[in-house]
FITI-532956 format. One record per residue: residue number from 1; x, y, z of N, C-alpha, C, O in turn; residue in three letters. Coordinates in nm, 3 decimals. Layout:
# FITI-532956
(mivex NUM (X Y Z) (X Y Z) (X Y Z) (X Y Z) 'ALA')
...
***
This chain:
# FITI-532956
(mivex 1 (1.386 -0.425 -0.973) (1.308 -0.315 -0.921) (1.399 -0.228 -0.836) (1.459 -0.282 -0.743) 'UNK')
(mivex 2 (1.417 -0.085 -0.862) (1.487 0.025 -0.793) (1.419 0.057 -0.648) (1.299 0.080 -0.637) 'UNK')
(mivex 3 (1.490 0.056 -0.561) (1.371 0.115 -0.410) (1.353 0.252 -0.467) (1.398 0.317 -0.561) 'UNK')
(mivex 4 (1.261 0.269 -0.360) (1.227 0.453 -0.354) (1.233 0.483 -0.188) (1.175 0.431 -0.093) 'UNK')
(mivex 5 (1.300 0.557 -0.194) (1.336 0.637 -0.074) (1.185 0.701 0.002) (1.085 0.759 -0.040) 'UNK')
(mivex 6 (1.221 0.666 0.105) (1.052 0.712 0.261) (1.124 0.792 0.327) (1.240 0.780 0.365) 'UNK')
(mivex 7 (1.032 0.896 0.341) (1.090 0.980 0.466) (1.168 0.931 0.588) (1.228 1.017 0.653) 'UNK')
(mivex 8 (1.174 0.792 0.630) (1.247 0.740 0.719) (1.341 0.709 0.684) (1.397 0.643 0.771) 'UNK')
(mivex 9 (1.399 0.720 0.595) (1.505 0.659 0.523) (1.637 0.823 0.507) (1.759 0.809 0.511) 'UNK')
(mivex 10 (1.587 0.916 0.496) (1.614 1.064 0.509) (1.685 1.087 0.656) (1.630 1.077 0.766) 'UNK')
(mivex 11 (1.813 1.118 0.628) (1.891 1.152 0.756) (1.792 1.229 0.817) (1.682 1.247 0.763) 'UNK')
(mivex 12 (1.834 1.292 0.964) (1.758 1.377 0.993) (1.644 1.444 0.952) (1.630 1.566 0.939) 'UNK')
(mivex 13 (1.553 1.344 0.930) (1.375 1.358 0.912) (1.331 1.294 0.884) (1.270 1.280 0.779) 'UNK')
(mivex 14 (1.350 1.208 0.993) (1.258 1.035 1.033) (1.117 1.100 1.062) (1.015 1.047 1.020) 'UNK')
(mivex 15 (1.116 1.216 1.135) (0.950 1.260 1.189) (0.888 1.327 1.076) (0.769 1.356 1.091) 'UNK')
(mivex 16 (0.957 1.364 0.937) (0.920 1.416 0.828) (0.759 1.294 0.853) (0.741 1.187 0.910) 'UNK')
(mivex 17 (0.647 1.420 0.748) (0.535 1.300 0.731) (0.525 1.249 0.544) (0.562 1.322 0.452) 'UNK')
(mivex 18 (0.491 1.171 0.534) (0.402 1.129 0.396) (0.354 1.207 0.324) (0.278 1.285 0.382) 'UNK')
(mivex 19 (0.365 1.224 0.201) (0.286 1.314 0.126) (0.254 1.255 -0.038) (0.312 1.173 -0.109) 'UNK')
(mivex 20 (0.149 1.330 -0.055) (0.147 1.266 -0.214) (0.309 1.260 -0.290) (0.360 1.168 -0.355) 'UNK')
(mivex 21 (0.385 1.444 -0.243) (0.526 1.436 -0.325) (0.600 1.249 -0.287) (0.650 1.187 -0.381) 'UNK')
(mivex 22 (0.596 1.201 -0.181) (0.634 1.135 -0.155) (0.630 0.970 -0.268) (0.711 0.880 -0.286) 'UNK')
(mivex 23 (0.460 1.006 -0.334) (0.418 0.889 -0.387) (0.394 0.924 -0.511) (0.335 0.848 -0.588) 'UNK')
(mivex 24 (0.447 1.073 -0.555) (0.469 1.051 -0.688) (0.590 0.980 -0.770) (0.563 0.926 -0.878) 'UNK')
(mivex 25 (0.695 0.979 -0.731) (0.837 0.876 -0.749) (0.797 0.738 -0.760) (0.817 0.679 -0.866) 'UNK')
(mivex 26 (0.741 0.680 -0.660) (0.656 0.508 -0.655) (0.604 0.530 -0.790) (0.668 0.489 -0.886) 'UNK')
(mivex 27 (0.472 0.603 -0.809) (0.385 0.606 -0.902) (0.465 0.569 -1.050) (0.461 0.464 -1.116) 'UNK')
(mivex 28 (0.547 0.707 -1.078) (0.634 0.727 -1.220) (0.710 0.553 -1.214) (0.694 0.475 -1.308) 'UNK')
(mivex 29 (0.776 0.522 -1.109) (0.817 0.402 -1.094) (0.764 0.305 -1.169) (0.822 0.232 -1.250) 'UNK')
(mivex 30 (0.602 0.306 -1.127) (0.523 0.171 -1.163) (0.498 0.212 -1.336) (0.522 0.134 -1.428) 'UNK')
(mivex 31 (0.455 0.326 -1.349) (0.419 0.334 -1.487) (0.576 0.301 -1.600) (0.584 0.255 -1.714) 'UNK')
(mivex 32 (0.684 0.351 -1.499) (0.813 0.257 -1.618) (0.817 0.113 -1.602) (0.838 0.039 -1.697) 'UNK')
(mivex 33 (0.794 0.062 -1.452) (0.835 -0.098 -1.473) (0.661 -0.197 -1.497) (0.642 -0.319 -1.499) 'UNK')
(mivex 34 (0.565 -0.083 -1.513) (0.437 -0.242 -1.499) (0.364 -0.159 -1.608) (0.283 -0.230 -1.667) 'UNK')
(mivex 35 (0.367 -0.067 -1.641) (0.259 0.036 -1.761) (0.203 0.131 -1.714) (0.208 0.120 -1.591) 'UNK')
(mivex 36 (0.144 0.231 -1.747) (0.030 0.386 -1.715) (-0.097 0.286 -1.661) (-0.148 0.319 -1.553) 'UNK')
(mivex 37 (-0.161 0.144 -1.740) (-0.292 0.132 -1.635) (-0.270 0.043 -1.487) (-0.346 -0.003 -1.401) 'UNK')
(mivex 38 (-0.148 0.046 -1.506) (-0.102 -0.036 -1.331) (-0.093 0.070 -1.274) (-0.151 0.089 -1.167) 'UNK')
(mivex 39 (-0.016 0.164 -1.333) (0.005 0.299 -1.207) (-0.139 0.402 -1.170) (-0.160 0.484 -1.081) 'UNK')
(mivex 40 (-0.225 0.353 -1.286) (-0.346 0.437 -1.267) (-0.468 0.335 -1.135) (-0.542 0.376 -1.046) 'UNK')
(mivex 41 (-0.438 0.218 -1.177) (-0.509 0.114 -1.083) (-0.427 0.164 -0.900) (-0.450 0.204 -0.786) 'UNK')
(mivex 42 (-0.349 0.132 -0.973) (-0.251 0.155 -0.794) (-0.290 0.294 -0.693) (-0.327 0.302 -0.576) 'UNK')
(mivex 43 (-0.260 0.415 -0.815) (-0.335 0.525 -0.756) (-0.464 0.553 -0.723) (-0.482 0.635 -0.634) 'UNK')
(mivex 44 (-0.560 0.501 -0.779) (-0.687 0.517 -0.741) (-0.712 0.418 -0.586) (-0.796 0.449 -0.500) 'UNK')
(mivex 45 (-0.630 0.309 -0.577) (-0.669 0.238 -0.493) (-0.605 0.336 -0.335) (-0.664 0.350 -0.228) 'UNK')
(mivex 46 (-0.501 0.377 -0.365) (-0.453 0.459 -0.282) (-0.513 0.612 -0.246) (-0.511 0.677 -0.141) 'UNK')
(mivex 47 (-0.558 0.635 -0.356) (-0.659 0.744 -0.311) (-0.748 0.750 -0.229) (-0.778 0.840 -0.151) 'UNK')
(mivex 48 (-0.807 0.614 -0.255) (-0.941 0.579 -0.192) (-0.914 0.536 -0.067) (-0.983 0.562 0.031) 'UNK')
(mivex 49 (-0.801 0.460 -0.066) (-0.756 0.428 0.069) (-0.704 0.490 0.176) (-0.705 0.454 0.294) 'UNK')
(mivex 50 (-0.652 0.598 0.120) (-0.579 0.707 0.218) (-0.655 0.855 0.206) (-0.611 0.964 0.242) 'UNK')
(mivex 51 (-0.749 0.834 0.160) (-0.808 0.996 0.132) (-0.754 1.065 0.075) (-0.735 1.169 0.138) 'UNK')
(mivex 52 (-0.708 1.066 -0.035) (-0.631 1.103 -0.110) (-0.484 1.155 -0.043) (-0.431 1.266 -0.053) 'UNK')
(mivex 53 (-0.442 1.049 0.020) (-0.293 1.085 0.077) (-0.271 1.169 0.214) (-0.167 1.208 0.267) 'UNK')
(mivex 54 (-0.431 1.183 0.261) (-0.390 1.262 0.364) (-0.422 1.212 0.459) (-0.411 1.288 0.554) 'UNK')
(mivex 55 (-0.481 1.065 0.498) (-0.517 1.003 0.628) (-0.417 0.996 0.734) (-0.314 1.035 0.680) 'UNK')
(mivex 56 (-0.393 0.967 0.854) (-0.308 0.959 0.957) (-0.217 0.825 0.893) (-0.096 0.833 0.870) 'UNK')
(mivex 57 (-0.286 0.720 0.872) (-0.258 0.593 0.860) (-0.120 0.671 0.718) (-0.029 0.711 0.790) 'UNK')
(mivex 58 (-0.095 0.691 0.624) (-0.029 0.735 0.501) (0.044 0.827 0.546) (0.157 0.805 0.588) 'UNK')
(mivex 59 (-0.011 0.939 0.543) (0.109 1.008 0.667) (0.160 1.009 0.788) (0.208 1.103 0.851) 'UNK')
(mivex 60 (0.146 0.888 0.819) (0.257 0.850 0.946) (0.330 0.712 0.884) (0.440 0.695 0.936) 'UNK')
(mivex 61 (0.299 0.623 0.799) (0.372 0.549 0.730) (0.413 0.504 0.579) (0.484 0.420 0.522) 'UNK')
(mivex 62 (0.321 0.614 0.548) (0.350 0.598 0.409) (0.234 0.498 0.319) (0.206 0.528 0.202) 'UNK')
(mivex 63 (0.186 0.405 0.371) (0.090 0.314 0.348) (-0.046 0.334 0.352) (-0.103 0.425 0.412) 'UNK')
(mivex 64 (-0.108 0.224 0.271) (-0.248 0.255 0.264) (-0.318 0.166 0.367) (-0.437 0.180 0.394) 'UNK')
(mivex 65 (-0.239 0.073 0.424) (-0.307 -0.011 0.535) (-0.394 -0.053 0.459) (-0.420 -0.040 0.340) 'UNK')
(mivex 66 (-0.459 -0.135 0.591) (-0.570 -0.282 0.567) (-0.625 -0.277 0.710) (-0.591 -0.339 0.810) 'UNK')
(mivex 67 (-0.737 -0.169 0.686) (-0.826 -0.215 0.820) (-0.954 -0.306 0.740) (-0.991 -0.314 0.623) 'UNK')
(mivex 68 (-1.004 -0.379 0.894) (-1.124 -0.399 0.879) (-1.234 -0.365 0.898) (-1.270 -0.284 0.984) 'UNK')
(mivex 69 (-1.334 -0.449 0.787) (-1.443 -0.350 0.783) (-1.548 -0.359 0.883) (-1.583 -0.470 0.922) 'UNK')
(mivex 70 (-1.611 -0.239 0.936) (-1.678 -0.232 1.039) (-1.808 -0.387 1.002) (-1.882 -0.422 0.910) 'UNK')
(mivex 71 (-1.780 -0.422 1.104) (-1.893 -0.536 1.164) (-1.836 -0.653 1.089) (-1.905 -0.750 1.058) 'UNK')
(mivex 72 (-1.748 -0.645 1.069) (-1.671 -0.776 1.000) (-1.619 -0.895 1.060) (-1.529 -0.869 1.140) 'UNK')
(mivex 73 (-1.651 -1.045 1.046) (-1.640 -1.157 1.121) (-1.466 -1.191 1.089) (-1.409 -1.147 0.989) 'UNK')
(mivex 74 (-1.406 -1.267 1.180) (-1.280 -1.304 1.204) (-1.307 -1.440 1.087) (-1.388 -1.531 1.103) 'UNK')
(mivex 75 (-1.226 -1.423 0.984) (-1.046 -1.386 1.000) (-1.061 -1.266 0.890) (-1.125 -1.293 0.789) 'UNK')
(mivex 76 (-1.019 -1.165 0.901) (-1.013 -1.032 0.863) (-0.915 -1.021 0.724) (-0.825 -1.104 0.714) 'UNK')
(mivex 77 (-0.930 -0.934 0.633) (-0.832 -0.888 0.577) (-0.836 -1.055 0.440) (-0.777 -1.045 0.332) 'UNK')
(mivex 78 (-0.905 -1.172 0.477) (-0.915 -1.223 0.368) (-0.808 -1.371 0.396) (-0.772 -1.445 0.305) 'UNK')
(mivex 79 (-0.783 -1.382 0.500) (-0.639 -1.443 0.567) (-0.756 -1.543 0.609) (-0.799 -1.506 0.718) 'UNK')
(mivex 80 (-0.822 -1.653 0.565) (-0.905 -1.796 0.574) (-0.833 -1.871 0.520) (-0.799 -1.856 0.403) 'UNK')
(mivex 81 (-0.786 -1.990 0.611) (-0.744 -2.085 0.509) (-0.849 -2.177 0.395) (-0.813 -2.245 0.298) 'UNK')
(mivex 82 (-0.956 -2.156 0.436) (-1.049 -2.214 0.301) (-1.048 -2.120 0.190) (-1.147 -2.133 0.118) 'UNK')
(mivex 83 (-0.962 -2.024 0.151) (-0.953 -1.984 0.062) (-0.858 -2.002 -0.009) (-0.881 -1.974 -0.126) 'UNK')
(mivex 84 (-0.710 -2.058 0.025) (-0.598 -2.165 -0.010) (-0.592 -2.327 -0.010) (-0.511 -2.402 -0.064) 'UNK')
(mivex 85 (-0.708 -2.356 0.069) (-0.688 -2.495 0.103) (-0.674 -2.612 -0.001) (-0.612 -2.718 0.009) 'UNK')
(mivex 86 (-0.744 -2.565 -0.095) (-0.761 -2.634 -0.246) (-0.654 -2.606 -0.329) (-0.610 -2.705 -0.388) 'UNK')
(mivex 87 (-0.610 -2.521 -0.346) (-0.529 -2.477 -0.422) (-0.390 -2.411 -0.384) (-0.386 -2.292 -0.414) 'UNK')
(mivex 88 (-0.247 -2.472 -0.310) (-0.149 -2.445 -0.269) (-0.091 -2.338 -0.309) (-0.019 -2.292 -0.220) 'UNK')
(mivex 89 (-0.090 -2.267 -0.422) (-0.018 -2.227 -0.538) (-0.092 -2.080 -0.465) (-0.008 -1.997 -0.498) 'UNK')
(mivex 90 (-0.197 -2.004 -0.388) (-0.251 -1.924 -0.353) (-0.207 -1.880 -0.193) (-0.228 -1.774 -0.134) 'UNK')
(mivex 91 (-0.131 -2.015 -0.141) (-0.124 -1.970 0.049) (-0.037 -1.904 0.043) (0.052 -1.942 -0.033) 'UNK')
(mivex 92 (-0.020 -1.789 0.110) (0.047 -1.709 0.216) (0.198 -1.778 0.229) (0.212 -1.900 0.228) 'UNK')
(mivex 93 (0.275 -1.713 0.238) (0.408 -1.769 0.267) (0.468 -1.678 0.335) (0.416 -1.567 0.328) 'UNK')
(mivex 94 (0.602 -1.693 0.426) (0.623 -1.634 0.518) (0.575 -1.625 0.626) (0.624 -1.547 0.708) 'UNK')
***
């Protein structure tokens, strides 16, 4: 897998922000190394997640983040160990 270059990565324009231009390179990326319906899955999820690229959260890091959802009980984000406990081959590493 080739990186793709983030505005932080850009001499002089670390304070540059996020932009879709930014996530069209990723995108073309995924559709050469995983197919057109991975890159179409990926984008929609990012759409939805970032408002179509223009939330604070995406343009200040590039990412679609992982908040939680309002009124949502701890442990957040899906991070239970009864959801690995049975099956090793699923935990978290790192």
């Amino acid at each position: 897998m080739t990186a793709v270059k983030t505005p932080g990565q850009t001499p002089g324009q670390s304070n540059r922000k996020f932009t879709l231009e930014d996530a069209t390179p990723a995108l073309r990326q995924i559709i050469n190394e995983y197919g057109r319906e991975m890159a179409e899955n990926v984008e929609k999820v990012y759409r939805w997640e970032t408002a179509h690229f223009k939330s604070s959260q995406f343009t200040n890091t590039g990412s679609a983040g992982m908040e939680a959802a309002l009124h949502s009980k701890a442990p957040n984000y899906g991070w239970n160990p009864a959801s690995w406990i049975n099956d090793i081959n699923s935990a978290p590493i790192g």
